[in-house]
MIDOSE-1310 file (N, C-alpha, C; in nm, 2 decimals, decimal comma, always signed):
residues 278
xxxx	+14,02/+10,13/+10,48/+14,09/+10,25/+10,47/+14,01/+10,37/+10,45; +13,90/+10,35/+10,34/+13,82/+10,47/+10,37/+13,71/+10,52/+10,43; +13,66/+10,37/+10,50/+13,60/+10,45/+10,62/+13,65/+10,50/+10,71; +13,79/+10,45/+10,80/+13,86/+10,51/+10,85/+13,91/+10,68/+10,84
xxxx	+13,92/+10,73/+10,69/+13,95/+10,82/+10,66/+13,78/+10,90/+10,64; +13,69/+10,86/+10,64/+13,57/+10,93/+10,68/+13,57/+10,93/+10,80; +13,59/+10,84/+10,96/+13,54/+10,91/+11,06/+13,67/+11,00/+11,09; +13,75/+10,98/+11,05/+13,84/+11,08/+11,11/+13,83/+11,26/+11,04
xxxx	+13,74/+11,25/+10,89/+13,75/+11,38/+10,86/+13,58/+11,40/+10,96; +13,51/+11,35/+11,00/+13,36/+11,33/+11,03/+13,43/+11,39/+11,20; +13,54/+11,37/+11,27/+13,56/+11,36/+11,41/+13,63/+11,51/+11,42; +13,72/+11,56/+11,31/+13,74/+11,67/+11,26/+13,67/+11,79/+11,24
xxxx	+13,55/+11,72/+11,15/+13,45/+11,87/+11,15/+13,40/+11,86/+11,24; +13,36/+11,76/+11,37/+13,27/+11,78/+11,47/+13,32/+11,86/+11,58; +13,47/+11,85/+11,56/+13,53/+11,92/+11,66/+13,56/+12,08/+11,62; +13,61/+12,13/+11,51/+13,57/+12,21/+11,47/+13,46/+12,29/+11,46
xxxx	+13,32/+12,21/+11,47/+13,17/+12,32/+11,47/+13,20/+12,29/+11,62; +13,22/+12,27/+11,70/+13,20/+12,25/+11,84/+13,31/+12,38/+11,89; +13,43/+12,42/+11,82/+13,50/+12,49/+11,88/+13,46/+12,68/+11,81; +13,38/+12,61/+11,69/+13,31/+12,73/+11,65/+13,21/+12,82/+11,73
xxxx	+13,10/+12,73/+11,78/+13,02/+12,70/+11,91/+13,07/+12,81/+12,02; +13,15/+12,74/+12,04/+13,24/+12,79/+12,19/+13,28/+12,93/+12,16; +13,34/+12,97/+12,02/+13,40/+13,09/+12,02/+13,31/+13,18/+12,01; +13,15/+13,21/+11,91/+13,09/+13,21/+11,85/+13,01/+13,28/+12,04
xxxx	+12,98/+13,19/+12,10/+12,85/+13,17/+12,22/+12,96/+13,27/+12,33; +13,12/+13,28/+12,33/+13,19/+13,39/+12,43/+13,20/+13,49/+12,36; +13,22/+13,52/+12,23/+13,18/+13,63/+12,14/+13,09/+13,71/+12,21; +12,97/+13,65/+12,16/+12,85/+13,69/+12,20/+12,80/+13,76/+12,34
xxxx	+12,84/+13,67/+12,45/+12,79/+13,72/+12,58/+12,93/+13,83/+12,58; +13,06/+13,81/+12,53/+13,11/+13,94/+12,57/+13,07/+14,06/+12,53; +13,02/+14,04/+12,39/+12,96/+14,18/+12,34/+12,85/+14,23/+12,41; +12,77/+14,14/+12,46/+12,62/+14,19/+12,50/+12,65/+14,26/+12,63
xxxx	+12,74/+14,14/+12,72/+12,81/+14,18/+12,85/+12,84/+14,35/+12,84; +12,91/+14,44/+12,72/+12,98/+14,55/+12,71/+12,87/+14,64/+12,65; +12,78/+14,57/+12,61/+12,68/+14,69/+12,54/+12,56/+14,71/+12,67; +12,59/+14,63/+12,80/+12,42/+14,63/+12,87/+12,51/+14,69/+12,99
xxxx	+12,37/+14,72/+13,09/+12,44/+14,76/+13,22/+12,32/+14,81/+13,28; +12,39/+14,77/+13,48/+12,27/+14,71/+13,57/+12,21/+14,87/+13,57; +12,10/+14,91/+13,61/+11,99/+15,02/+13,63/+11,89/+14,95/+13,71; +11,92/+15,05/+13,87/+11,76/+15,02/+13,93/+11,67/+15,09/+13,92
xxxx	+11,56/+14,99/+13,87/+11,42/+15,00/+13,88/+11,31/+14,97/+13,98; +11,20/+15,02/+13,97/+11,09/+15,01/+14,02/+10,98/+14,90/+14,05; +11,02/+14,79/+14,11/+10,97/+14,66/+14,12/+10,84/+14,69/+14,11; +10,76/+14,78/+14,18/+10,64/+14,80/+14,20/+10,55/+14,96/+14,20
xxxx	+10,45/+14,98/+14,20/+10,42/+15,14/+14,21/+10,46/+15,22/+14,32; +10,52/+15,30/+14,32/+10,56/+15,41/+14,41/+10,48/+15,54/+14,46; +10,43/+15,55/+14,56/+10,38/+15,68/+14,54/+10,43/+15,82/+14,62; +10,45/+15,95/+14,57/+10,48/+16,03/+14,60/+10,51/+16,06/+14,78
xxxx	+10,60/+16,08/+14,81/+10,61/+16,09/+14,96/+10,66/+16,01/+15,02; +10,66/+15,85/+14,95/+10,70/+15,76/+14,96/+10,84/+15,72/+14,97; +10,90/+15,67/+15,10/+11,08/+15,65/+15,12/+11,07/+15,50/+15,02; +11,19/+15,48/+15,00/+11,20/+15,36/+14,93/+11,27/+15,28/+15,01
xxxx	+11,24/+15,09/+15,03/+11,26/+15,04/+15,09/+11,35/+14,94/+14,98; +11,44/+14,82/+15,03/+11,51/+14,75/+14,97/+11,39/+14,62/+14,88; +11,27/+14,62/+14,93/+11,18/+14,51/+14,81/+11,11/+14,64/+14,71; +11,09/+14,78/+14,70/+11,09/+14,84/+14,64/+11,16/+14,82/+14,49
xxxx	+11,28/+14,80/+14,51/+11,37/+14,83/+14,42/+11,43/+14,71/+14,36; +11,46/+14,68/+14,21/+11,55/+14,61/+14,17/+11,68/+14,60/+14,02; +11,71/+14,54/+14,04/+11,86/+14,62/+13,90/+11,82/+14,52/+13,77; +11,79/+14,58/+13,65/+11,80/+14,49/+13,54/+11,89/+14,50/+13,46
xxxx	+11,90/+14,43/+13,31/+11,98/+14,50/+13,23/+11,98/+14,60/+13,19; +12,03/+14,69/+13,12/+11,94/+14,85/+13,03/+12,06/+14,81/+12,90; +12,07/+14,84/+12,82/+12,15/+14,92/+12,70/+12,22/+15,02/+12,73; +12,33/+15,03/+12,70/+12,44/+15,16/+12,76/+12,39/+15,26/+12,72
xxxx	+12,38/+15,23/+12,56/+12,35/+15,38/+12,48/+12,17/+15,42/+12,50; +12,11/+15,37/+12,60/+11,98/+15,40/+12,59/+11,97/+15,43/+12,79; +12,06/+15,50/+12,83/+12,08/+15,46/+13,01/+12,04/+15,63/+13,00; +11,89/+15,62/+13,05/+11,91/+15,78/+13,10/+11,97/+15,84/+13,20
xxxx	+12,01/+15,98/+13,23/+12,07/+16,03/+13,31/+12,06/+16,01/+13,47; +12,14/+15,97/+13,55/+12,06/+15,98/+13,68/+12,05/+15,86/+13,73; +12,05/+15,77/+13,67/+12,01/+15,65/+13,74/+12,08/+15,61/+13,87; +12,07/+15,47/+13,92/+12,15/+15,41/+13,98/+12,12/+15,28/+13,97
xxxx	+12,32/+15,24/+14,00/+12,32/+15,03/+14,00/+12,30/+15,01/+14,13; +12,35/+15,09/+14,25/+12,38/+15,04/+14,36/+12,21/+15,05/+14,43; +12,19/+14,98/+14,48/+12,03/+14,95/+14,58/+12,05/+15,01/+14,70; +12,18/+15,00/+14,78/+12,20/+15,03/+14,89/+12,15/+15,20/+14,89
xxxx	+12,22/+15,26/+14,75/+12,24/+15,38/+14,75/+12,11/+15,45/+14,74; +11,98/+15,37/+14,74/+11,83/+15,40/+14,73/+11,76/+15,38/+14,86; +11,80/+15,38/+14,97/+11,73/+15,30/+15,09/+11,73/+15,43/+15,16; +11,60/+15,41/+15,21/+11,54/+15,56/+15,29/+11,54/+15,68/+15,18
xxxx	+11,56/+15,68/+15,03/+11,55/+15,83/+14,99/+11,38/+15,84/+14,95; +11,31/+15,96/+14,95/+11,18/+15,97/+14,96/+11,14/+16,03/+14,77; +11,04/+15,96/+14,68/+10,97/+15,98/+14,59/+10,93/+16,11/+14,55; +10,98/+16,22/+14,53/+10,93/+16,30/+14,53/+10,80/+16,36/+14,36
xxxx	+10,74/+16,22/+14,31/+10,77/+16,23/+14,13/+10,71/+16,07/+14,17; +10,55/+16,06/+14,13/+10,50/+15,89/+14,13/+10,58/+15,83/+14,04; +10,63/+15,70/+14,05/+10,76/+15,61/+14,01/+10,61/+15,47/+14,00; +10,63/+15,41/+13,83/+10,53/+15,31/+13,80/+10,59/+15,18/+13,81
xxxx	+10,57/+15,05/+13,81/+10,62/+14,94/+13,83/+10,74/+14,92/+13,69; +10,85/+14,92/+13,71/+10,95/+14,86/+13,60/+11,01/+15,04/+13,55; +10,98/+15,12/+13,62/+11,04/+15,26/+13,56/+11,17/+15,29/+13,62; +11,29/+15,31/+13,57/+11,41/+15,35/+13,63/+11,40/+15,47/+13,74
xxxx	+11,48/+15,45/+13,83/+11,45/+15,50/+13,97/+11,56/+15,61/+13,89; +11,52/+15,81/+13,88/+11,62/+15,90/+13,92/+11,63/+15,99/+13,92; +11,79/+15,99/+13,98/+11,81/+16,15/+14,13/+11,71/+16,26/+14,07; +11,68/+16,30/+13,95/+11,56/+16,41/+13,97/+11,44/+16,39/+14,03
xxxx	+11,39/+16,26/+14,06/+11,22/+16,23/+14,06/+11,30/+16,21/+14,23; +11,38/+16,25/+14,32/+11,40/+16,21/+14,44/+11,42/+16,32/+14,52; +11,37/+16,34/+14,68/+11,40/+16,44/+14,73/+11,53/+16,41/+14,78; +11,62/+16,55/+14,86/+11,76/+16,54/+14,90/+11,77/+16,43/+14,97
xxxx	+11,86/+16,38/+15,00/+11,95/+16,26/+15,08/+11,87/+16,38/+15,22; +11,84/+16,29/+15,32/+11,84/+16,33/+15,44/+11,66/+16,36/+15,45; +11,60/+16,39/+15,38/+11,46/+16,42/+15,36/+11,36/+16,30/+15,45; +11,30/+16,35/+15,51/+11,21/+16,27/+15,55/+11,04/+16,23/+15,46
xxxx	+11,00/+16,12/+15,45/+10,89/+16,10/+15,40/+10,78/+16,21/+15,44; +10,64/+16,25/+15,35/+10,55/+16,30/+15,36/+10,54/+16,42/+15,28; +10,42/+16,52/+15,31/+10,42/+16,63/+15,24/+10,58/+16,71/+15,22; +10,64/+16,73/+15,30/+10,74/+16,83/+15,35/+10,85/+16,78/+15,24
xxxx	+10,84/+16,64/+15,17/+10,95/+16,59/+15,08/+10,91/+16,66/+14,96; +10,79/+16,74/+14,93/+10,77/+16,76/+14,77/+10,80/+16,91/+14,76; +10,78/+16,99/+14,89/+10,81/+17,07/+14,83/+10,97/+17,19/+14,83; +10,97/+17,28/+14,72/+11,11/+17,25/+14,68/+11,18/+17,38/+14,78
xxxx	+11,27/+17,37/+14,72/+11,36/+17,44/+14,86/+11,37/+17,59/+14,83; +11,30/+17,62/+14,96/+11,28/+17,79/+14,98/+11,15/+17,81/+14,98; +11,07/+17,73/+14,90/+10,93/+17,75/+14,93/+10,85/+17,70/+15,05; +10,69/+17,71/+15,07/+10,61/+17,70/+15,17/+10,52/+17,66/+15,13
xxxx	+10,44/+17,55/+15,19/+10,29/+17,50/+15,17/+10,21/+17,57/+15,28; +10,11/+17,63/+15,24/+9,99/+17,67/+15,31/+9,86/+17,62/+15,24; +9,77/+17,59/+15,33/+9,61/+17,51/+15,32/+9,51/+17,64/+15,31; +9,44/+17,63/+15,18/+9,35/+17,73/+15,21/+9,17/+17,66/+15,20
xxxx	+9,09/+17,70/+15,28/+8,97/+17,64/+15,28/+8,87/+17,68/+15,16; +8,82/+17,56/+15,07/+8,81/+17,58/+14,91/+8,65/+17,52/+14,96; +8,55/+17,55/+14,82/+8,42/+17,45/+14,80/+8,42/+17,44/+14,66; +8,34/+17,39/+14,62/+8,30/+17,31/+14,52/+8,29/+17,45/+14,39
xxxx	+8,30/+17,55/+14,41/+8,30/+17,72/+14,33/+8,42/+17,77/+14,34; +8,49/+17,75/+14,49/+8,60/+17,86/+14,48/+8,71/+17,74/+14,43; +8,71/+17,58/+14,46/+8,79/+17,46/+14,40/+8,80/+17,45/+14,26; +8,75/+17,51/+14,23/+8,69/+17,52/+14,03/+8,64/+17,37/+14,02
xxxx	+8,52/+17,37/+14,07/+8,46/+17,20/+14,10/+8,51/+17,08/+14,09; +8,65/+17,07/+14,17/+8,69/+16,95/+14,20/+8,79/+16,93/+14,10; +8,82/+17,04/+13,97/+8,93/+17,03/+13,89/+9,09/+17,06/+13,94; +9,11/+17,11/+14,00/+9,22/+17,19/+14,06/+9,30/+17,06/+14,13
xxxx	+9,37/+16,99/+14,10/+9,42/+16,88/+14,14/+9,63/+16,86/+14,12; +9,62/+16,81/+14,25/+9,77/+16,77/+14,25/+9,90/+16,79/+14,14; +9,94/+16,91/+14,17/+10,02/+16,89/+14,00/+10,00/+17,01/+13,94; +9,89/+17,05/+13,92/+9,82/+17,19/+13,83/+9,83/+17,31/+13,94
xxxx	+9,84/+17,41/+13,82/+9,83/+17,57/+13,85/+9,73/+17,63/+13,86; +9,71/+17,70/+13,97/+9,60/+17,79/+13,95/+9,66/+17,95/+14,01; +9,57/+18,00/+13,95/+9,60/+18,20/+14,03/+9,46/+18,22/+14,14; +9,48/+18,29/+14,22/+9,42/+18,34/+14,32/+9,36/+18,48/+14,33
xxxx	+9,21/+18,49/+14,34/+9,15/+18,60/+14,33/+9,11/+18,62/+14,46; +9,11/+18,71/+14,48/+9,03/+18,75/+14,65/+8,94/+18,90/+14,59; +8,82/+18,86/+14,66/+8,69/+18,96/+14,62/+8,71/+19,08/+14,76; +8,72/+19,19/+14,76/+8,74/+19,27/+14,88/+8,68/+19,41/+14,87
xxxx	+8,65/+19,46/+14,96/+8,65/+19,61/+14,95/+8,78/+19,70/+14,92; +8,74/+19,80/+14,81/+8,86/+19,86/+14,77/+8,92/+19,95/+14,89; +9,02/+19,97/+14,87/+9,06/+20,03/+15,01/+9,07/+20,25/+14,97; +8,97/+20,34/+15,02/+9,00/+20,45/+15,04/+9,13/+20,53/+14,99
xxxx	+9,11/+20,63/+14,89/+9,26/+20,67/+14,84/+9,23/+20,81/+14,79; +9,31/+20,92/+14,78/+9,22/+21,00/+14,67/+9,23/+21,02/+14,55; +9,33/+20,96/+14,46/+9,30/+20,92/+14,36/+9,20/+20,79/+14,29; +9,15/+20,73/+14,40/+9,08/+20,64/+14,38/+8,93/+20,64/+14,31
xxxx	+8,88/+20,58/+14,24/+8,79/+20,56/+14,16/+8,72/+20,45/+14,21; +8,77/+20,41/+14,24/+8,69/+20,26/+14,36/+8,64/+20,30/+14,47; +8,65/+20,40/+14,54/+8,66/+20,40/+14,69/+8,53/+20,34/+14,72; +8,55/+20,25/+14,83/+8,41/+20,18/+14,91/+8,35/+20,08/+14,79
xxxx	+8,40/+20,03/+14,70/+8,32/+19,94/+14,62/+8,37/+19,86/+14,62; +8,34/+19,69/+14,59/+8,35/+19,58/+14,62/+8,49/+19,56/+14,48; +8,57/+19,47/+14,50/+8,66/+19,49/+14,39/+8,72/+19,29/+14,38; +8,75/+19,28/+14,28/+8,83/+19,14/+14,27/+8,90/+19,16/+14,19
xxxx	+9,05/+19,07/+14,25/+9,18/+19,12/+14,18/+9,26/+19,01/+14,19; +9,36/+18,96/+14,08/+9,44/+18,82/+14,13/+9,54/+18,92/+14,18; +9,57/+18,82/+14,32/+9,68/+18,88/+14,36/+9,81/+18,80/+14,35; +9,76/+18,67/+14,37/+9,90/+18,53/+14,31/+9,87/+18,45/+14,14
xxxx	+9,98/+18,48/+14,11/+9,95/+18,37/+13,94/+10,08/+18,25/+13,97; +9,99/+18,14/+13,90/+10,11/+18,05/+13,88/+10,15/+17,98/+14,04; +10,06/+17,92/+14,09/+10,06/+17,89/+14,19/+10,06/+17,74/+14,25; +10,14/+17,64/+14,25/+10,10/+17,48/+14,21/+10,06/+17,41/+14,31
xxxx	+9,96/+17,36/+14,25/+9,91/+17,28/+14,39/+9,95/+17,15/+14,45; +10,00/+17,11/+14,59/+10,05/+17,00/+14,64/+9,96/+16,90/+14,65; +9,83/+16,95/+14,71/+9,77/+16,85/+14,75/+9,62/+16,92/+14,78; +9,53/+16,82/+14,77/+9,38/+16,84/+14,77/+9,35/+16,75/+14,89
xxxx	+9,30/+16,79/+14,98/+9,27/+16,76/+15,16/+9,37/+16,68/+15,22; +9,38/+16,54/+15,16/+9,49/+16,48/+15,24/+9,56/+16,39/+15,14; +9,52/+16,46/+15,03/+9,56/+16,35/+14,91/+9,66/+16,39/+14,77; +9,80/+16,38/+14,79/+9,89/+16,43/+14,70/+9,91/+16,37/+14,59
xxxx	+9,82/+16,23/+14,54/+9,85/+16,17/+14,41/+9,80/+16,24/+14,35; +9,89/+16,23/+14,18/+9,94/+16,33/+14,10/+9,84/+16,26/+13,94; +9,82/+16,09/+13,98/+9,80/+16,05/+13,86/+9,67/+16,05/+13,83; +9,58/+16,05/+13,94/+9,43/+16,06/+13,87/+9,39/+16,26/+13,80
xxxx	+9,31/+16,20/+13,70/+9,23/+16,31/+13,64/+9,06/+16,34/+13,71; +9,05/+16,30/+13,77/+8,88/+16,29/+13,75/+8,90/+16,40/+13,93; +8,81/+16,46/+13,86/+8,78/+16,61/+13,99/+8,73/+16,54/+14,08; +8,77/+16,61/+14,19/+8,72/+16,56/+14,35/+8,70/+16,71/+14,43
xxxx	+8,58/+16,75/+14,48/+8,51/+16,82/+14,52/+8,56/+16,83/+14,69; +8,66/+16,88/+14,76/+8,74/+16,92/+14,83/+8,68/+17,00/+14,95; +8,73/+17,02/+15,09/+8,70/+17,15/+15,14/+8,82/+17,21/+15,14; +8,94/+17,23/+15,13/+9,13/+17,25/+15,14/+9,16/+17,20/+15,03
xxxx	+9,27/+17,29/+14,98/+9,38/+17,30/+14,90/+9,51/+17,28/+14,95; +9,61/+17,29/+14,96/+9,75/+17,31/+14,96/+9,84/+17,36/+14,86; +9,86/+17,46/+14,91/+9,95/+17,51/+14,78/+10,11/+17,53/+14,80; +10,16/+17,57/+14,71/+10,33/+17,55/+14,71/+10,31/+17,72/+14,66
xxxx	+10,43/+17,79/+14,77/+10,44/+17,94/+14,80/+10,58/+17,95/+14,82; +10,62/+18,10/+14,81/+10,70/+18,18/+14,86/+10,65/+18,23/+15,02; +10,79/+18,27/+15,04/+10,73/+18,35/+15,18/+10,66/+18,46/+15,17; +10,68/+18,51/+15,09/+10,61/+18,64/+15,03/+10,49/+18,64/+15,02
xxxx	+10,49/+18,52/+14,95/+10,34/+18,51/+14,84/+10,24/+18,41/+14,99; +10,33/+18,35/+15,06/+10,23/+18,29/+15,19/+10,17/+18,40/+15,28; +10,25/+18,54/+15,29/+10,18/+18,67/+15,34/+10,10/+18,69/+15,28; +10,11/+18,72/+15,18/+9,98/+18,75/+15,08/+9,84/+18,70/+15,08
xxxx	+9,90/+18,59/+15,05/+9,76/+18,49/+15,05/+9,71/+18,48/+15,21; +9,78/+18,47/+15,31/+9,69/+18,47/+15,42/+9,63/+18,57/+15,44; +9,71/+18,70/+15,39/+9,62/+18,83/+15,45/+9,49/+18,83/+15,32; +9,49/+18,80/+15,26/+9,38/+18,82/+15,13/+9,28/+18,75/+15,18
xxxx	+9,30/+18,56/+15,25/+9,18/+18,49/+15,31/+9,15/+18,56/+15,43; +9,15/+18,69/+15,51/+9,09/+18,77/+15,61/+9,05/+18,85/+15,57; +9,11/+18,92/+15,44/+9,04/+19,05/+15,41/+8,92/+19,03/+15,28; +8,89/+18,93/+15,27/+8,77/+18,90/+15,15/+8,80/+18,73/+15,12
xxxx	+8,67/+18,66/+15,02/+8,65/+18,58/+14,98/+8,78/+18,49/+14,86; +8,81/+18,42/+14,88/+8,92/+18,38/+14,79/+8,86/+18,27/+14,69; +8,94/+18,30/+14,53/+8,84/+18,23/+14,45/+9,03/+18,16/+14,35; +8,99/+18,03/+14,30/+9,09/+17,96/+14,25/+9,03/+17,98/+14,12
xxxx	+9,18/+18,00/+14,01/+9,15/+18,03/+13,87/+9,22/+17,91/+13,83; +9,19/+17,75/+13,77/+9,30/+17,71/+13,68/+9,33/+17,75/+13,58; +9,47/+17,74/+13,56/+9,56/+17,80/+13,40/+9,62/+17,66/+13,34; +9,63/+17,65/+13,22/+9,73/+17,60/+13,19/+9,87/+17,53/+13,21
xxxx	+9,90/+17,45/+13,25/+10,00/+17,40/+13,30/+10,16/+17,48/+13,26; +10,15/+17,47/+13,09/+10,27/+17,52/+13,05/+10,22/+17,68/+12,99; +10,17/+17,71/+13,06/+10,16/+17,90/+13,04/+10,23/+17,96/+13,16; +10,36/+18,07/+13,13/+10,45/+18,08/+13,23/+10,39/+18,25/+13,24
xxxx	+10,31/+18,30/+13,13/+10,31/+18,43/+13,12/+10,24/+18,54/+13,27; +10,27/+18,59/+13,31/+10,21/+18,68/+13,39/+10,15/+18,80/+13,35; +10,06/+18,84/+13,39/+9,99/+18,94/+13,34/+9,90/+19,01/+13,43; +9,96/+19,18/+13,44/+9,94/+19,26/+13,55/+9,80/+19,34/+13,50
xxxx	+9,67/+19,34/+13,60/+9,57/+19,36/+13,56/+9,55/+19,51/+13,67; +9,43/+19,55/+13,62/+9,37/+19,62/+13,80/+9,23/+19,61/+13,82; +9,25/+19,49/+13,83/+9,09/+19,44/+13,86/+8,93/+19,49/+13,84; +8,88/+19,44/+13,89/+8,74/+19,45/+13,82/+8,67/+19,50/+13,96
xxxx	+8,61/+19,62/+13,88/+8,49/+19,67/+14,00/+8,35/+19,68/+13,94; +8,23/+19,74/+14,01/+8,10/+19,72/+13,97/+8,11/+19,82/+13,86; +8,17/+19,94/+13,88/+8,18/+20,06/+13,80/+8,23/+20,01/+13,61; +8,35/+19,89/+13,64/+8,42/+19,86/+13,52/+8,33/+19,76/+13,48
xxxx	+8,25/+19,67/+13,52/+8,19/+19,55/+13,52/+8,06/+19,63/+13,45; +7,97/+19,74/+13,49/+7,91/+19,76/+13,37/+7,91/+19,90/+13,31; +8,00/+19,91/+13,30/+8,06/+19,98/+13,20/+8,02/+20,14/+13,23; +8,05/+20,17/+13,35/+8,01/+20,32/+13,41/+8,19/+20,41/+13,35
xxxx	+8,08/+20,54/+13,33/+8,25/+20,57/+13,32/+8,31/+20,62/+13,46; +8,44/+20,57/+13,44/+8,57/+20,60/+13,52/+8,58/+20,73/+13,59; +8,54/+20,81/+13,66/+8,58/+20,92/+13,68/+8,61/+20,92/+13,85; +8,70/+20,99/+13,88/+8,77/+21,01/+13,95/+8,71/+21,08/+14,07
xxxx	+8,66/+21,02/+14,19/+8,51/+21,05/+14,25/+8,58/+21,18/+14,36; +8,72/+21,23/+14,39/+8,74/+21,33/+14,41/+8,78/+21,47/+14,34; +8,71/+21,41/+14,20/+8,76/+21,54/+14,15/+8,72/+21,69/+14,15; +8,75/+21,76/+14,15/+8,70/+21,88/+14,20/+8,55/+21,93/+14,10
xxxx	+8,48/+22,03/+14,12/+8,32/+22,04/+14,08/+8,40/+22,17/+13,99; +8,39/+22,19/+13,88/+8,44/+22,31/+13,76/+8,39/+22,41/+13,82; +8,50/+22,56/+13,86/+8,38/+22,68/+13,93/+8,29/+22,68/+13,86; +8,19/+22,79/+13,86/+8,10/+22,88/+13,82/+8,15/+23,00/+13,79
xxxx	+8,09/+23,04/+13,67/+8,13/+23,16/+13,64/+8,06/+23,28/+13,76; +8,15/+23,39/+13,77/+8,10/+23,46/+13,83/+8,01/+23,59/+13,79; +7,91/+23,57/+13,81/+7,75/+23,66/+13,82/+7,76/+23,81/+13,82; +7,82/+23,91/+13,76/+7,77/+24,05/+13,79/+7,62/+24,12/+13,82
xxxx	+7,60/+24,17/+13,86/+7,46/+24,22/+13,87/+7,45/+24,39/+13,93; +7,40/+24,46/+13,82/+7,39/+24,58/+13,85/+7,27/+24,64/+13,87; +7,21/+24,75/+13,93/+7,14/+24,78/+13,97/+7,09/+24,90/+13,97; +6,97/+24,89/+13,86/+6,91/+25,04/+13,86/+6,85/+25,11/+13,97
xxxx	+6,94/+25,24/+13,94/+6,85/+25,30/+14,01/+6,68/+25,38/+13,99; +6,59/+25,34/+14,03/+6,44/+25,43/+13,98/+6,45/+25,56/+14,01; +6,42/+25,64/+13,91/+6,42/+25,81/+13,90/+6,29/+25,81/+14,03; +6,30/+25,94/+14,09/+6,22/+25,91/+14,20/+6,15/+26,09/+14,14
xxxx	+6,03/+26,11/+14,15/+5,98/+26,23/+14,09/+5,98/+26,32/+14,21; +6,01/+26,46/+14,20/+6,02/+26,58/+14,31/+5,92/+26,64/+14,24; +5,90/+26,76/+14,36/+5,78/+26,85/+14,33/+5,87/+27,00/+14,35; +5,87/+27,11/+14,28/+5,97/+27,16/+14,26/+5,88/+27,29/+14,26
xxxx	+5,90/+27,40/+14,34/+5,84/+27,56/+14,33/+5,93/+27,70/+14,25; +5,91/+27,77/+14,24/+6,04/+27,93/+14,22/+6,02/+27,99/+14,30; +6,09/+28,04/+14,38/+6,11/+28,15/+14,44/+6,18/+28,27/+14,42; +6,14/+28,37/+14,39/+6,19/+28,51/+14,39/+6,18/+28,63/+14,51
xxxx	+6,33/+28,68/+14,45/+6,36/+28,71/+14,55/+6,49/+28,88/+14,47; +6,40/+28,98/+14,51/+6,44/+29,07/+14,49/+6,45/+29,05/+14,27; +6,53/+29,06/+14,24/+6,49/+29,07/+14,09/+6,59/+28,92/+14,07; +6,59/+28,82/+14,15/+6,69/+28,71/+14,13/+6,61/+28,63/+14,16
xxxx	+6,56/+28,53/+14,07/+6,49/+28,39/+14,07/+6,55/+28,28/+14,12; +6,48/+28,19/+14,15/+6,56/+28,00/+14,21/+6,45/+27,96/+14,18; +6,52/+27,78/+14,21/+6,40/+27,68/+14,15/+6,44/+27,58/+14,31; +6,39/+27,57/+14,39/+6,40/+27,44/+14,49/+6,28/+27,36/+14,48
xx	+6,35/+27,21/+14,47/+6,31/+27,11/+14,47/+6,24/+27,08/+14,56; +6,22/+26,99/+14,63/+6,19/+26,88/+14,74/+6,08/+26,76/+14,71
C-alpha cells in the first residue's frame, strides 16, 4: 500500500515538472519571439559603389528596442540598390548608407543630388602629400595674376586666393575607398561640386596654378579673405598705385628790375633851364 502510494505521488510530481517544462520553455520562446525581430545585415564587406547582390545580404535576430532606424527584413527589397557608405561584415544594411532606388553602381552613386564631380590634376604639393583622401575636405587656392582695376593695389602682381572652402573629396585617381588613412601620393582628385563652384574651379585651373588646403572635417565655418600678394606678404604698405601725386605749391617769382645809370646835361634856354637825360 505504501509503495504504491509513493509511485503514484513520484508519477504525479513527474508529470507535473514535465508540464512545468512545457509551460516554462513556450513562455519563454514567446517572449523572446516578441522582444526580437528579423534585420538585414551585411554577410560580408561592402564597398562603396557597390550594388548589392542576394549572397551579400542576410536577416538575423536584432532586439526591438535596440533596431535602428532604416533598416530592412525583406532581402528582396535590397537587390540591385548601390552602397553609397562602406557597409562591414555583420553591420545592418540602411536606407541612409544607400543611393536612390533606381541608381546605378559606380562613382555617379555617391554623389548627392544637384551636385557635380570634376577631376582636377594634383602632385604630391598641390595633393597636400597624399593626405587629402576619400571622405575629407579641402579648400582651393589658385595662385594668379591680379587682374588690372583702378582701385587696385595689386595691379600686375602675382596673387593667391581660396576661391572654393569646404569642398569633399570623392575620390583620389581611381580609388573611392573611404576606410584607409595612410596618404597616397596621386596625380587627380575628384571632387564633389556645385555647378557654380564646377565653373569656378575650372576657370581657376586655366587661369593659374591650383593648390589643395585640408580642413577639418567637422569645421563648417567660412571665412572671407582677400588674399595674399607680394606687397602683403612682406609687409609693403598698401597704397593705392593710382593715386593721384599731391600738387605743388605754386612758385611766385618776381623780378627786379636793375636801375640802369643815364648821363644827364642842362640846357638853358633864354632865362628858363632843363635837365635832359639820355
Amino acid at each position: 500500500m505504501n509503495n504504491s502510494r509513493a509511485v503514484l505521488m513520484f508519477v504525479v510530481a513527474l508529470l507535473a515538472g514535465l508540464a512545468a517544462v512545457v509551460f516554462a520553455s513556450h513562455w519563454l520562446m514567446q517572449t523572446s519571439s516578441d522582444a526580437v525581430t528579423s534585420v538585414a545585415v551585411a554577410t560580408d564587406d561592402i564597398g562603396l559603389g557597390q550594388p548589392i547582390t542576394g549572397t551579400m545580404v542576410r536577416t538575423v535576430s536584432w532586439p526591438k528596442d535596440s533596431v535602428p532606424p532604416g533598416t530592412f527584413t525583406d532581402l528582396k527589397a535590397l537587390e540591385g540598390r548601390v552602397v553609397r557608405t562602406s557597409l562591414s561584415r555583420g553591420e545592418p544594411v540602411l536606407e541612409s548608407r544607400l543611393a536612390p532606388v533606381g541608381t546605378r553602381g559606380g562613382l555617379s552613386a555617391m554623389i548627392d543630388e544637384g551636385h557635380r564631380a570634376i577631376t582636377v590634376r594634383v602632385n604630391d604639393v598641390v595633393g597636400v602629400a597624399g593626405f587629402a583622401l576619400p571622405g575629407n575636405y579641402v579648400d582651393v587656392i589658385v595662385n594668379t595674376q591680379s587682374p588690372e582695376g583702378k582701385n587696385s593695389s595689386a595691379n600686375g602682381q602675382s596673387i593667391s586666393k581660396i576661391v572654393l572652402e569646404r569642398i569633399l573629396v570623392l575620390a583620389v585617381a581611381q580609388e573611392v575607398s573611404r576606410d584607409e588613412t595612410q596618404p597616397k601620393v596621386v596625380n587627380a582628385v575628384t571632387l564633389e561640386v556645385t555647378p557654380e563652384q564646377a565653373e569656378k574651379l575650372d576657370l581657376a585651373r586655366s587661369v593659374g596654378n591650383l593648390s589643395l588646403v585640408l580642413r577639418n572635417q567637422i569645421d563648417k565655418d567660412k571665412l572671407s579673405t582677400d588674399g595674399a600678394t607680394k606687397m602683403t606678404l612682406l609687409g609693403a604698405p598698401d597704397l593705392p598705385a593710382s593715386a593721384p601725386a599731391a600738387p605743388k605749391p605754386a612758385v611766385h617769382v618776381r623780378y627786379a628790375r636793375a636801375e640802369v645809370k643815364r648821363e644827364c646835361v642842362g640846357v638853358l634856354s633864354g632865362v628858363t633851364g632843363s635837365q635832359e637825360c639820355f
